[in-house]
DONU-814037 format. One record per residue (C-alpha): residue in one letter; x, y, z. Coordinates in steps of 0.25 Angstrom, whole numbers, padded with zeros to 4 digits, always signed. Example, Ala and Ser with C-alpha at 12.3 -4.5 7.8 and 13.67 -1.06 7.14 Angstrom:
// DONU-814037
A+0049-0018+0031/S+0055-0004+0029/
//
This chain:
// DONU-814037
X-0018+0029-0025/X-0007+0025-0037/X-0020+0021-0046/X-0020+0021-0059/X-0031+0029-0065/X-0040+0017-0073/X-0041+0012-0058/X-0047+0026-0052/X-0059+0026-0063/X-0062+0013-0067/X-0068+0009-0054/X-0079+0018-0055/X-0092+0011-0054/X-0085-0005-0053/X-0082-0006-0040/X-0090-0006-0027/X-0084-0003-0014/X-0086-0006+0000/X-0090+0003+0010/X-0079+0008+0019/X-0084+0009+0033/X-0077+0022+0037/X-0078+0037+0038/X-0078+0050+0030/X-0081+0058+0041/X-0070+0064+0047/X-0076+0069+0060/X-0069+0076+0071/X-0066+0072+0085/X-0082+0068+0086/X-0083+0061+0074/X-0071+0052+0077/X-0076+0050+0091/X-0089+0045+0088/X-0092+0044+0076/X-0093+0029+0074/X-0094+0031+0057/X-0082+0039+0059/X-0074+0027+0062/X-0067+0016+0055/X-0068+0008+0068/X-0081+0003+0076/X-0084+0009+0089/X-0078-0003+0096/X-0067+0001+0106/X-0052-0004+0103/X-0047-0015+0109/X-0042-0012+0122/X-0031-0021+0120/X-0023-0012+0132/X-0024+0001+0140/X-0011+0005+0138/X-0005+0009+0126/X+0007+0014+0130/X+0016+0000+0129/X+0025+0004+0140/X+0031+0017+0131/X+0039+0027+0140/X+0039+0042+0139/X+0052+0040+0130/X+0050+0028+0121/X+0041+0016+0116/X+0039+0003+0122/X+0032-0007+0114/X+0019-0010+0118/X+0015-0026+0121/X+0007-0028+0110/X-0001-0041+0109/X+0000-0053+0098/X-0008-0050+0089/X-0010-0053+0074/X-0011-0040+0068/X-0013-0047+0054/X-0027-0052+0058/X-0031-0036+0060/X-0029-0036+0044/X-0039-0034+0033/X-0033-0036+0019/X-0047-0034+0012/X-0046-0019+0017/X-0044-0013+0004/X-0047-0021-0005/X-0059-0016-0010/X-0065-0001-0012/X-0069+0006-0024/X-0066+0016-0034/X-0054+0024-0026/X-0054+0016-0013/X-0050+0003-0020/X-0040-0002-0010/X-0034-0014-0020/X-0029-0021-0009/X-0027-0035-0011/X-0031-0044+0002/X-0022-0057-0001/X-0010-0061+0009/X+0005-0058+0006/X+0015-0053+0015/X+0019-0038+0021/X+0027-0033+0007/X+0025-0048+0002/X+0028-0050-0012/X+0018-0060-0015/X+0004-0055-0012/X-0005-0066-0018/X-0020-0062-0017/X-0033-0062-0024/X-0037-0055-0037/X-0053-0052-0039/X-0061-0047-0049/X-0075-0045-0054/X-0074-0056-0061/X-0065-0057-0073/X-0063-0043-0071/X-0053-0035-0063/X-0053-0020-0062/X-0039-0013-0060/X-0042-0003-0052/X-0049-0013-0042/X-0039-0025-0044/X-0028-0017-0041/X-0021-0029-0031/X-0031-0039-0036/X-0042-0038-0028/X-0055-0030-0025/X-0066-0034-0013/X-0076-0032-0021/X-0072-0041-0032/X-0080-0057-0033/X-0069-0064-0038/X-0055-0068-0036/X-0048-0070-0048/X-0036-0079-0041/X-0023-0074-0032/X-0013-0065-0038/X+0001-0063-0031/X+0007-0048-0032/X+0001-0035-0027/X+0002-0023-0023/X-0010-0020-0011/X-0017-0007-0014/X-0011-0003-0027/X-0019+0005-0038/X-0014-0002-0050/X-0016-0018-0053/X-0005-0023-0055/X+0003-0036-0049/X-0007-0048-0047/X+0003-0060-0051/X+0002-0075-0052/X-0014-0075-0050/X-0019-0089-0044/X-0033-0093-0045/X-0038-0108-0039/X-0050-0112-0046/X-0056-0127-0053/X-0051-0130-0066/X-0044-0123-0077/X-0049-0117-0090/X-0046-0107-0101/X-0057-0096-0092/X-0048-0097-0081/X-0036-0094-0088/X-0039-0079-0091/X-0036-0070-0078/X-0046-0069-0069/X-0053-0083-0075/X-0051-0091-0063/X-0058-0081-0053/X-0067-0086-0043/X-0080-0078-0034/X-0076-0075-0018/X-0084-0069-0008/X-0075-0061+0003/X-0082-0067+0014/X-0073-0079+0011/X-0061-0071+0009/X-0051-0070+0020/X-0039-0061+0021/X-0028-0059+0031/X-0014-0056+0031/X-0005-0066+0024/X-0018-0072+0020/X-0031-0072+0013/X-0041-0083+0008/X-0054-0082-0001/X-0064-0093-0006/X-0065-0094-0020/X-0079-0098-0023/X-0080-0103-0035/X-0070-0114-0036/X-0070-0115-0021/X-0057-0114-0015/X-0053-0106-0004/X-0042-0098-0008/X-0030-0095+0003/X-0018-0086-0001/X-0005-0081+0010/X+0009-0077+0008/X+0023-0077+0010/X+0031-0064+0006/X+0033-0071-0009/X+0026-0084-0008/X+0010-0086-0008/X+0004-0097-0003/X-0012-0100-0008/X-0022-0111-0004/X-0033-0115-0013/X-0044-0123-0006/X-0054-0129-0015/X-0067-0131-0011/X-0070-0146-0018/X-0060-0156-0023/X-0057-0153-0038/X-0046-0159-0045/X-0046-0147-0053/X-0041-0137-0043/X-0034-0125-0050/X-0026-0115-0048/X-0024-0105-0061/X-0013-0095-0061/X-0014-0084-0069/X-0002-0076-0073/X-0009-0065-0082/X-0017-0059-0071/X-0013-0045-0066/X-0023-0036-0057/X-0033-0027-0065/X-0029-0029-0079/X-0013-0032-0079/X-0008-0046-0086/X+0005-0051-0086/X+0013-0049-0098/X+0022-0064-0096/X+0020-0075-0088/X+0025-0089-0087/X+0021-0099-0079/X+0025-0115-0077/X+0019-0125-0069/X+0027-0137-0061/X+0014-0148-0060/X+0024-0158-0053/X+0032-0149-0044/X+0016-0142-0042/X+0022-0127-0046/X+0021-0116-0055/X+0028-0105-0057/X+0030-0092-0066/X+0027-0078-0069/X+0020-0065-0073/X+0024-0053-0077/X+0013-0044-0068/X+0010-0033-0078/X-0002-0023-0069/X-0003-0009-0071/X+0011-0006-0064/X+0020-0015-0067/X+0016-0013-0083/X+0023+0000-0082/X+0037-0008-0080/X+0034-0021-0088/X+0028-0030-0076/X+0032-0038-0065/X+0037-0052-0068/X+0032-0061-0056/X+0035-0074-0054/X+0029-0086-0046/X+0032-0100-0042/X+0020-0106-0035/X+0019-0123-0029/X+0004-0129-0026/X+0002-0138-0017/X-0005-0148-0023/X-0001-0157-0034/X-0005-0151-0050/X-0015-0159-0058/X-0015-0150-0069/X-0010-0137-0075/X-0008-0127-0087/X-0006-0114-0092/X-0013-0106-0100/X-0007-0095-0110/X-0009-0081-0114/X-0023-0085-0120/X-0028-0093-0109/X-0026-0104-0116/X-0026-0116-0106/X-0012-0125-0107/X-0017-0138-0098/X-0004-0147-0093/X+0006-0135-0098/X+0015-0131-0088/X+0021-0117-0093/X+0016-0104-0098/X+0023-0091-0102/X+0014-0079-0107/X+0007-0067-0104/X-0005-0070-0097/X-0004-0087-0093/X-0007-0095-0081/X-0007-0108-0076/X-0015-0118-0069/X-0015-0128-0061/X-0025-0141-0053/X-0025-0148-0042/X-0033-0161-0038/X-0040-0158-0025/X-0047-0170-0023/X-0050-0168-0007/X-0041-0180-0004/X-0027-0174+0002/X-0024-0168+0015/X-0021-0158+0020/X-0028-0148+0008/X-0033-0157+0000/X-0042-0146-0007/X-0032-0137-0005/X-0019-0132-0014/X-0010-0121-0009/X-0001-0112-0018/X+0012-0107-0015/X+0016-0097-0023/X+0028-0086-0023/X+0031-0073-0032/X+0044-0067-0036/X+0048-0055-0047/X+0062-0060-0050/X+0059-0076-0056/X+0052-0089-0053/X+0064-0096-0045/X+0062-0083-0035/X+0047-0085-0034/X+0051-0100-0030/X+0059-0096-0020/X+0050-0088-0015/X+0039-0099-0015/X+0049-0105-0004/X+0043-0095+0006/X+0030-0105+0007/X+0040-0117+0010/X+0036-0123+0022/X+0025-0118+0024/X+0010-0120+0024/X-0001-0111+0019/X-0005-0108+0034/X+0010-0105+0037/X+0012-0096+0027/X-0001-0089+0033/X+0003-0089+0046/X+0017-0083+0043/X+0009-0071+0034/X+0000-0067+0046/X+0013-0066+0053/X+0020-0058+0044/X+0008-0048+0044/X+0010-0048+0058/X+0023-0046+0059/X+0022-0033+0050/X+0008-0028+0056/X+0015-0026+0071/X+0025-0016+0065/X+0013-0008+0072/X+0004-0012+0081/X-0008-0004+0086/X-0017-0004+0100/X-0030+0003+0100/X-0039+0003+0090/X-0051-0005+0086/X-0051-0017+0079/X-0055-0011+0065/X-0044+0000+0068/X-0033-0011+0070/X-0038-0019+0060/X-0039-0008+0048/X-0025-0002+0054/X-0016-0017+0052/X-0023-0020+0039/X-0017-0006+0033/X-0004-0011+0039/X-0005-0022+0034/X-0007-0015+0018/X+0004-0007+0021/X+0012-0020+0022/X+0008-0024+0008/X+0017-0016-0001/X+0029-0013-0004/X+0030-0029-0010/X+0044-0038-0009/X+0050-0040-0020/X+0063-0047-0015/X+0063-0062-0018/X+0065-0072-0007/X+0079-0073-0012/X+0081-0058-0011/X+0077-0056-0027/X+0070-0045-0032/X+0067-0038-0047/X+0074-0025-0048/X+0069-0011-0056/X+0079-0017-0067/X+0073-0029-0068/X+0083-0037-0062/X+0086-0047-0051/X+0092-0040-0038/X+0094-0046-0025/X+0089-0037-0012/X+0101-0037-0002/X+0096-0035+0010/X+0082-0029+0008/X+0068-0033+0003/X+0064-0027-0010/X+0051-0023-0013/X+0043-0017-0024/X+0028-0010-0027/X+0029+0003-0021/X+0018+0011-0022/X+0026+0023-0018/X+0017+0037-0020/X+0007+0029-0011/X+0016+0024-0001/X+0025+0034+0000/X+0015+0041+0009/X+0011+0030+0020/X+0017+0017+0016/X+0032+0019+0017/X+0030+0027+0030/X+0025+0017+0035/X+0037+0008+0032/X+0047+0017+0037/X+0041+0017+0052/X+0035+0001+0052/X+0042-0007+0041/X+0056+0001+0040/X+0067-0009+0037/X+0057-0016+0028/X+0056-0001+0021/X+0068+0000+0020/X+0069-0013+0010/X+0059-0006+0003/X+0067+0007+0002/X+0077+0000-0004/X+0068-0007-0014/X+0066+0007-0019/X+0079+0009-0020/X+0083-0004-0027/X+0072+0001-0039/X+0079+0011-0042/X+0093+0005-0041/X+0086-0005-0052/X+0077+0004-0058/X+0084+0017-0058/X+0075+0027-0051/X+0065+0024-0037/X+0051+0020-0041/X+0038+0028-0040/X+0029+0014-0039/X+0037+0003-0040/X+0031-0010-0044/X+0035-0024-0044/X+0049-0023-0051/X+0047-0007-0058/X+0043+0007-0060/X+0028+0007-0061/X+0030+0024-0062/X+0017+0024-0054/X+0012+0038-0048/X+0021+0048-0046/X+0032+0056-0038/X+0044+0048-0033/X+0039+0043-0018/X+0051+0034-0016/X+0058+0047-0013/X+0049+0047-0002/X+0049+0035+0002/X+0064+0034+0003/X+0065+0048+0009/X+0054+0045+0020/X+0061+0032+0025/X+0074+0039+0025/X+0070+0049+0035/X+0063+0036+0044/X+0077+0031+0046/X+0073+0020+0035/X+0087+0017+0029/X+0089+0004+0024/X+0088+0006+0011/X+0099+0013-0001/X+0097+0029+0005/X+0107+0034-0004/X+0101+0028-0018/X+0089+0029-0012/X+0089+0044-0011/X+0097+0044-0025/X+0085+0038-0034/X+0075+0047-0026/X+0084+0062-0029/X+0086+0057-0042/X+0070+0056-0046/X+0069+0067-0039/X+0078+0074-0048/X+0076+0070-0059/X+0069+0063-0070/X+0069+0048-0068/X+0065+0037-0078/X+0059+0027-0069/X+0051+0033-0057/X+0056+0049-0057/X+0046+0060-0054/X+0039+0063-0066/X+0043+0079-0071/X+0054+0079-0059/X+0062+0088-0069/X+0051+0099-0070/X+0049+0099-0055/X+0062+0100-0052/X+0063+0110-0062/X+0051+0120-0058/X+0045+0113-0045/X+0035+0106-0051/X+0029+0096-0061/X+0022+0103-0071/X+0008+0097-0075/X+0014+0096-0089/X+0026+0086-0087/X+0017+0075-0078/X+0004+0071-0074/X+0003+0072-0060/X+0012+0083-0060/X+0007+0091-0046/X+0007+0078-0039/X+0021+0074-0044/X+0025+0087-0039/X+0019+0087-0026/X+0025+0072-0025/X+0038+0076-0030/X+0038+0087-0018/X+0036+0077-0008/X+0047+0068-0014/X+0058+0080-0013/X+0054+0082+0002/X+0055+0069+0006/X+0067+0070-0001/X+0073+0080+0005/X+0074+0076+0018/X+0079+0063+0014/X+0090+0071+0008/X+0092+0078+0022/X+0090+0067+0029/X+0104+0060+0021/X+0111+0075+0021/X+0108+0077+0007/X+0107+0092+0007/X+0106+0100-0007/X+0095+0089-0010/X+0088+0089+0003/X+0086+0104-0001/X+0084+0102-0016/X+0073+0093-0011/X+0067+0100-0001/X+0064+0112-0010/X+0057+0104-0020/X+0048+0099-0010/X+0043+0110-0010/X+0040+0109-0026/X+0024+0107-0021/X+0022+0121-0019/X+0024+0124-0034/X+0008+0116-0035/X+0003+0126-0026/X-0007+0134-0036/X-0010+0146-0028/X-0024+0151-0035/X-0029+0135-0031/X-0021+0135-0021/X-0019+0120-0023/X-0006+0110-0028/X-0010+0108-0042/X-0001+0105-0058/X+0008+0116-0062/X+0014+0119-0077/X+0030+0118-0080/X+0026+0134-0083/X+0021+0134-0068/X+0007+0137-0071/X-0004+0131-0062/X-0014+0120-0068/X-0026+0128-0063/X-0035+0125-0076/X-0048+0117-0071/X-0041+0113-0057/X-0050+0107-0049/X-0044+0102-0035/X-0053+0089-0035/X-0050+0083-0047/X-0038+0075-0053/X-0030+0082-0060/X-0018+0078-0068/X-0008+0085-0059/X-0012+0078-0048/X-0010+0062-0047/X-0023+0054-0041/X-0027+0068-0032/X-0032+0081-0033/X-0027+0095-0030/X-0035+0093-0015/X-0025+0080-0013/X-0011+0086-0019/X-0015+0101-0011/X-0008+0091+0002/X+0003+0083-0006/X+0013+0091+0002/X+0014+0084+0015/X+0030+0088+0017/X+0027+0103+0015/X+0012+0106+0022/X+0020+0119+0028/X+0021+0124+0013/X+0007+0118+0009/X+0002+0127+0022/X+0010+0140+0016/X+0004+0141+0003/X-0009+0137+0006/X-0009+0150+0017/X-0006+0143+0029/X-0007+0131+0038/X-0021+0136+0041/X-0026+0136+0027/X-0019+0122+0024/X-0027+0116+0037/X-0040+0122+0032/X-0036+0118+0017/X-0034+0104+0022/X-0046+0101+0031/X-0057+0108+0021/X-0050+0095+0013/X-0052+0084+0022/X-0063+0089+0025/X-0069+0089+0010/X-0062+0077+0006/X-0072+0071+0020/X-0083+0076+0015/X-0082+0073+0000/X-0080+0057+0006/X-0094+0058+0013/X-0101+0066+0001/X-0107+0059-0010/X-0097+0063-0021/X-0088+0053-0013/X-0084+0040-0022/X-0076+0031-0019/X-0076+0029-0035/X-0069+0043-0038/X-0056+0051-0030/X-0058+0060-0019/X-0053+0074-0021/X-0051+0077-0007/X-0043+0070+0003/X-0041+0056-0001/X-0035+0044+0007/X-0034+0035-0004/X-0026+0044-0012/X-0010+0045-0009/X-0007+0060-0010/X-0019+0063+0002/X-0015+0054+0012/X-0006+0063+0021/X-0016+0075+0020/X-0022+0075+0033/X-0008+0075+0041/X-0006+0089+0033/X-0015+0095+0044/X-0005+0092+0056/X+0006+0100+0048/X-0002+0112+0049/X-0006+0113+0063/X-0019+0104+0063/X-0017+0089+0065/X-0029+0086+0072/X-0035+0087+0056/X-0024+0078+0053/X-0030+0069+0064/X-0044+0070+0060/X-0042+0068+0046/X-0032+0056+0047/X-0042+0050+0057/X-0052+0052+0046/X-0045+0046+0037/X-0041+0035+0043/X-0057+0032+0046/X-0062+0036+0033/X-0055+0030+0023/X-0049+0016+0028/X-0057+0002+0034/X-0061-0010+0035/X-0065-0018+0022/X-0060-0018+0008/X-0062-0004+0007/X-0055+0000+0019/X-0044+0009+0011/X-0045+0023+0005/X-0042+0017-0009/X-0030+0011-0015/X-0021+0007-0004/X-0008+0009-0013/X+0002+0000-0006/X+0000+0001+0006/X-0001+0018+0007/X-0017+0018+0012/X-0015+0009+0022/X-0002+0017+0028/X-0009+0030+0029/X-0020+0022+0038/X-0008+0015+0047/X-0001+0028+0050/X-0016+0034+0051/X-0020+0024+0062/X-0006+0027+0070/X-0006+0040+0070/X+0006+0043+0062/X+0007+0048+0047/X+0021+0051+0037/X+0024+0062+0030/X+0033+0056+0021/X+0048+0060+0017/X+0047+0067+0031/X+0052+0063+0044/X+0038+0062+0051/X+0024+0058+0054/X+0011+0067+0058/X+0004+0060+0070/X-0011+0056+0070/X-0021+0051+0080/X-0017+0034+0079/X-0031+0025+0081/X-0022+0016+0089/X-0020+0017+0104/X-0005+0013+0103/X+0002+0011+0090/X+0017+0004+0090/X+0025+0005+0077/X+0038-0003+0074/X+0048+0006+0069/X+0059-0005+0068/X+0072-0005+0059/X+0084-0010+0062/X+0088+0002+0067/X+0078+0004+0080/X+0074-0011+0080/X+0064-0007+0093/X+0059+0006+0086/X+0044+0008+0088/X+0033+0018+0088/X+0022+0018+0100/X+0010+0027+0096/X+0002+0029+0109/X-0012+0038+0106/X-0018+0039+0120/X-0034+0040+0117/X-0033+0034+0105/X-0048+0030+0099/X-0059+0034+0090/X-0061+0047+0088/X-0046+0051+0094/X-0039+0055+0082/X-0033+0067+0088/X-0018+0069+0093/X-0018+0077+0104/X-0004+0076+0108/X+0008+0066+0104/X+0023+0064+0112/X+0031+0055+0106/X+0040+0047+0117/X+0037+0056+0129/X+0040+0070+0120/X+0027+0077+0114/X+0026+0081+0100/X+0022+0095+0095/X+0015+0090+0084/X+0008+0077+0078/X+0022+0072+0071/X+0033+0064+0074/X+0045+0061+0068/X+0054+0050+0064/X+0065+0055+0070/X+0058+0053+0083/X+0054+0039+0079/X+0068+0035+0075/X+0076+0028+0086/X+0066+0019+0094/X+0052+0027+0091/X+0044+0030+0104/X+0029+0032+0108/X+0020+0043+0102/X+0009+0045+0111/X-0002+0053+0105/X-0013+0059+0114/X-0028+0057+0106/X-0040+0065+0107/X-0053+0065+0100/X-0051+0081+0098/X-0041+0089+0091/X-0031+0094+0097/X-0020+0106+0096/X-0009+0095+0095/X+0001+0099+0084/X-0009+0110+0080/
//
């Protein structure tokens, strides 16, 4: 989730959210066969696009299917997620940028002249009647406003109303709103112009169409503007009328980035059109006609155009290139160089194609259209974040605040990392691994520069948001994928020394006191069973990274302190819950459906399962694998009901299982480690159809990065991570045939073929699995099987449960 808590309550009662056309009832073999409600998808068959799924794969190995062109970008919904209420905001943003783009221009809305922070989060909200203008930075999905630079709005004249932020917003109705990869287009209805936005990685390109001539024509750019209630602490801007360009910057100061001083941005920007007028306006909106430079707080600038109708080829038409950087102006000019030559159509088509380019890392047969549909658009959020950072010239901002050049690498920022850790990165690892690696090493190079790895990472800084050190993880989980190309040795340097010991930047808050006793105690931090239980997992994944690199003393220092969860276990509640330095139990008024402040965003019913690296030991204290099965089911199983009941709102948590909320994410896998996978298929399925679809409430909630819409992707192929492990648990895929690209330099032609015979509704069962001719005992497979040129898992589907793994 990674909210702060002002968003969580202050939409109660001032947002209305749409229907989400799914299921909370998670059936059975009968439900899922014929239950039509129970569904995500119509009844419609698939496309029969082929009978045979196989793609020529022998008993041994993969052969590569012939798939067809396609253009997997026009399957895409970015409005998915852009609406939803109280705890099922999805604050994604649907304006075009490139997969990891730095620039992410898009439109920001309000009720009015209001924004809500907890609904602006990105910028925009579906059910906002106003778009405000086009802001350029973002991160998709994140619970905090923050970013929203150089904020463009086209309108018809200039006055003093429209210098103040949100003062030159304009009505629109979404059924002349268009969005698409690399692209997205809106009628403004009020001044009248069609507005049409794309992207290069730094550079964004916008064309304005105006309804009517007008020699007053206007675009006003707003340098105060933030999402929610950020302002920018120091801008500058100045204004070229003969050369038509502007240029400046903003220092970005959101709800983050405020924790390290901001994030200087800067623009260049060139219009095509020749400038009539211009100004600035100061701190006090106090409009400066014919003035070309501005340095302030919260300033902006205009400029006009004489569209009189009479010049081809746009006559009523003026496009907008502009380009970002966070090192200086000269860097954003150069950037700008990545429109040259091209026109607004161009630059359009070569997004698409970028989208596609990424999107066939995995391809899919089978399915319905909806199914394909909803599966590329998570695909394509998962492509959003982490965000380049590295100039066109190889530039980027360190952690110290100072120019560095990346050799040999792309370096990238905004990690949302105790969401992401989960799903995101795992992701990563098996279909976008060199590029992970770039990414690896950008963790690296923030601690280099800033002396310690980050926790959340924004912009050029330590945000210190949420908690336990999920870097760790990260670094450790990709190391045991064969992911190398990144500094192992600092790497695992800055991770076994916050694990050690205090840090002053991004350590694990009262890391002396676990160390010390095997745990934090409740008095020394908030959150302080959630760190531990967090902390636990770290040292695991930890531990076999160290083995992995022959480490031994740590690997075993480690590997006992991974088991530091079990000093939670509170026998008379028989639950995971704070503990005092003197080792007594917070046992006074517990109550295992409320937030308490032990816990971070959960409950004692979420953090019970926040041990997915040792379910055996969960199993023994709790009396058994039997008694942990039937612990876990009467949870689903509550948490199903209590959605359908009428104490559900989507306006308060859910104190059961929770999709939308990190720590519950890999619950329903825990059921395959004791003997009973097919729950683990039924609940995943359930899942799956429950809480993701169509429309702008199509996510569970917040989809933090990128971490929502991962868990659906490995849910729809039938593979999920346990991360800081060398595995995946294996699921029912809704795709007859799934092919992965598992490329590096490495095993250039390394792929994964997923073959589920009898896939279809209601067959979320696994039967039986064999990966490339030899069958598996259990519903798992390993990397180690992947790692020299893949192969073919073919799962046998049924509509009942099987004894498969049992």
């Amino acid at each position: 989730m990674s909210r702060s808590s002002a968003r969580w309550w202050g939409s109660l009662g001032l947002s209305i959210g749409l229907a989400c056309a799914c299921s909370d009832d998670p059936g059975g073999a009968e439900a899922e066969a014929g239950d039509a409600t129970g569904e995500l998808a119509t009844d419609t068959a698939a496309d029969d696009t082929s009978d045979d799924t196989t793609g020529g794969e022998t008993e041994d190995g993969f052969e590569p299917y012939p798939w067809p062109e396609e253009a997997l970008g026009e399957l895409v919904d970015p409005t998915i997620g852009t609406g939803g209420v109280g705890y099922t905001v999805g604050t994604m943003n649907p304006g075009p940028s490139l997969p990891f783009g730095m620039i992410k221009p898009g439109p920001d809305t309000g009720l009015g002249p209001i924004q809500l922070s907890f609904l602006n989060c990105t910028g925009y909200h579906w059910d906002q009647t106003y778009i405000w203008g086009f802001s350029h930075s973002r991160i998709n999905g994140m619970g905090v406003p923050d970013y929203g630079a150089v904020q463009v709005s086209p309108t018809l004249g200039m006055d003093a109303d429209k210098a103040v932020v949100g003062g030159a917003r304009s009505l629109f109705d979404h059924a002349q709103e268009q969005a698409a990869p690399g692209y997205y287009a809106v009628s403004l209805l009020e001044p009248g112009v069609e507005a049409e936005l794309t992207a290069t990685t730094r550079a964004a390109r916008h064309r304005y169409t105006f309804d009517e001539p007008s020699p007053e024509a206007t675009l006003v750019f707003n340098l105060a503007y933030n999402p929610g209630e950020g302002r920018s602490i120091a801008s500058e801007v100045t204004i070229d009328p003969a050369s038509a360009t502007i240029r400046g910057m903003m220092t970005v100061h959101g709800s983050y980035s405020d924790r390290f001083g901001g994030v200087p941005t800067y623009f260049a920007a060139r219009v095509s059109q020749p400038i009539t007028d211009y100004g600035v306006w100061d701190d006090m909106a106090t409009l400066a006609p014919g003035v070309a430079t501005m340095t302030g707080a919260e300033i902006g600038a205009w400029l006009s155009f004489d569209l009189d109708g009479s010049e081809d080829p746009n006559p009523l038409s003026v496009e907008l290139e502009l380009a970002i950087s966070y090192v200086s102006i000269e860097e954003a000019e150069a950037n700008l160089a990545e429109l040259d030559g091209q026109s607004f159509e161009d630059t359009r088509s070569a997004a698409a194609q970028a989208w596609d380019d990424e999107l066939r890392r995995v391809r899919v047969l089978g399915g319905t259209d909806e199914e394909r549909g909803l599966f590329y658009s998570a695909m394509y959020r998962a492509f959003l974040a982490p965000t380049t950072f590295t100039e066109a010239s190889g530039a980027y901002r360190g952690f110290d605040g100072q120019v560095h050049s990346a050799e040999g690498f792309t370096y990238y920022s905004d990690f949302s990392l105790w969401d992401t850790y989960r799903t995101l990165h795992p992701l990563l690892n098996l279909i976008q691994r060199e590029r992970h690696a770039d990414m690896l090493q950008s963790l690296v190079m923030m601690a280099e520069y800033g002396g310690d790895l980050p926790k959340w990472p924004l912009g050029i800084g330590y945000t210190g948001g949420m908690l336990g050190t999920s870097a760790d993880i990260v670094l450790a989980d990709a190391y045991l994928k064969d992911v190398t190309g990144f500094d192992v040795d600092a790497a695992y340097a800055a991770a076994r020394l916050h694990a050690l010991e205090p840090r002053p930047n991004a350590g694990r808050g009262g890391i002396a006191g676990y160390r010390e006793r095997g745990w934090v105690a409740s008095e020394d931090s908030g959150a302080s069973a959630s760190r531990t239980l967090e902390f636990a997992h770290a040292d695991y994944a930890l531990s076999r990274w160290a083995e992995a690199l022959g480490h031994a003393d740590d690997a075993a220092l480690f590997g006992a302190s991974a088991g530091n969860w079990r000093n939670l276990w509170a026998p008379e509640l028989e639950f995971l819950i704070g503990r005092r330095a003197d080792g007594s139990f917070e046992l006074d008024g517990f109550d295992p459906e409320v937030w308490a402040s032990y816990y971070s965003e959960g409950t004692a019913h979420h953090y019970l399962w926040a041990v997915p690296h040792d379910v055996a030991g969960l199993a023994e204290l709790m009396g058994g694998p039997e008694a942990l099965r039937e612990r876990l089911a009467a949870y689903f199983e509550t948490s199903a009901a209590f959605l359908q009941g009428s104490d559900y709102s989507p306006l308060m948590p859910v104190p059961f299982y929770w999709q939308s909320n990190e720590p519950s994410l890999h619950d329903a896998y825990l059921f395959t480690e004791v003997g009973d996978p097919a729950s683990t298929q039924r609940w995943v399925d359930w899942a799956r159809r429950r809480h993701y679809g169509p429309g702008p409430d199509g996510l569970p909630g917040n989809d933090d990065a990128g971490t929502m819409s991962a868990w659906y992707v490995f849910a729809s192929i039938g593979l999920y991570p346990l991360p800081g492990s060398d595995g995946y648990w294996i699921t029912a895929p809704i795709f007859e045939r799934v092919e992965l690209d598992l490329s590096d330099a490495a095993a250039p032609e390394r792929r994964l073929a997923i073959v589920a015979d009898g896939a279809g509704p209601g067959m979320i069962y696994v039967a039986g699995a064999s990966f490339n001719g030899v069958e598996l005992e259990r519903p798992w497979i390993t990397w180690e099987q992947l790692r020299d040129e893949g192969g073919t898992l073919r799962l046998t589907l049924s509509d009942e449960p099987s004894d498969f793994g049992a």
